[in-house]
C-alpha positions as CSV (number, residue, x, y, z in Angstrom):
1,X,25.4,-7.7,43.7
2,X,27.5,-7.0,40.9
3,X,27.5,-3.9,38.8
4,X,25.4,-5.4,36.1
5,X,23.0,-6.2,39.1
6,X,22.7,-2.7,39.9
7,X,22.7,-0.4,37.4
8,X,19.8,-2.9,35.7
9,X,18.2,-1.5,39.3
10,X,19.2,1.7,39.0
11,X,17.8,2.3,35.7
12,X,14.5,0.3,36.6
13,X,13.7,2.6,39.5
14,X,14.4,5.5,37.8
15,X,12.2,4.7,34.6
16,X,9.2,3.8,36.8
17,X,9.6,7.2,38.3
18,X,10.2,8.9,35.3
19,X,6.9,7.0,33.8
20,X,5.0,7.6,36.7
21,X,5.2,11.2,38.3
22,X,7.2,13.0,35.3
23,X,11.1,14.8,34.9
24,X,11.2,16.5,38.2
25,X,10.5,13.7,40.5
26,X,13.2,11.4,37.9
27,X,15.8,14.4,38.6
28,X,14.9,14.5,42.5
29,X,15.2,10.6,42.7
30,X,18.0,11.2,40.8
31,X,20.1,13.1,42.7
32,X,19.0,11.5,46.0
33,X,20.5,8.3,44.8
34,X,23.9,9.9,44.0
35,X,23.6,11.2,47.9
36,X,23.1,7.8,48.8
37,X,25.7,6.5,47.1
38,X,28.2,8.9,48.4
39,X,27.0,8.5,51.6
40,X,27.1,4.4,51.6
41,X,31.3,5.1,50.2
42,X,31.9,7.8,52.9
43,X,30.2,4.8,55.9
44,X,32.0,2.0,54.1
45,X,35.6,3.6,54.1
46,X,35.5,3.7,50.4
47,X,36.1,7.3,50.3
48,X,38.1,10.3,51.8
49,X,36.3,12.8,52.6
50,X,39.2,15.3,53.3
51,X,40.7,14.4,49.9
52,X,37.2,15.0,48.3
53,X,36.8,18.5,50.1
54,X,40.3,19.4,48.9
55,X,39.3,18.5,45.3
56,X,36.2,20.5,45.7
57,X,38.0,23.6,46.3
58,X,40.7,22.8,43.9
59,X,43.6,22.0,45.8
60,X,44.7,18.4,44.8
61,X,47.9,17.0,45.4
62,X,50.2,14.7,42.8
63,X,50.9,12.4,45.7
């Protein structure tokens, strides 16, 4: 799927759940799909999860 593919999905199921049960559920389906996202990157190998604890607390290194 390419990014056009997706975020046209993206923002399809969040407007039916924003039409449909109202601001709260949007935000809660919201943030779920960030989770997902971040989860799918950390299985995938896409993303460090060490370097994304360091930058968390604010300890990030130039190299």
């Amino acid at each position: 799927m390419t990014a056009t593919t997706t975020g046209i999905a993206i923002g399809a199921v969040l407007g039916i759940v924003a039409v449909a049960f109202g601001f709260w559920a949007f935000i809660l389906v919201a943030v779920f799909m960030a989770v997902g996202a971040l989860v799918g990157r950390i299985v995938t190998g896409k993303l460090d999860v060490s370097s994304l604890v360091d930058v968390i607390r604010g300890r990030r290194s130039s190299s």
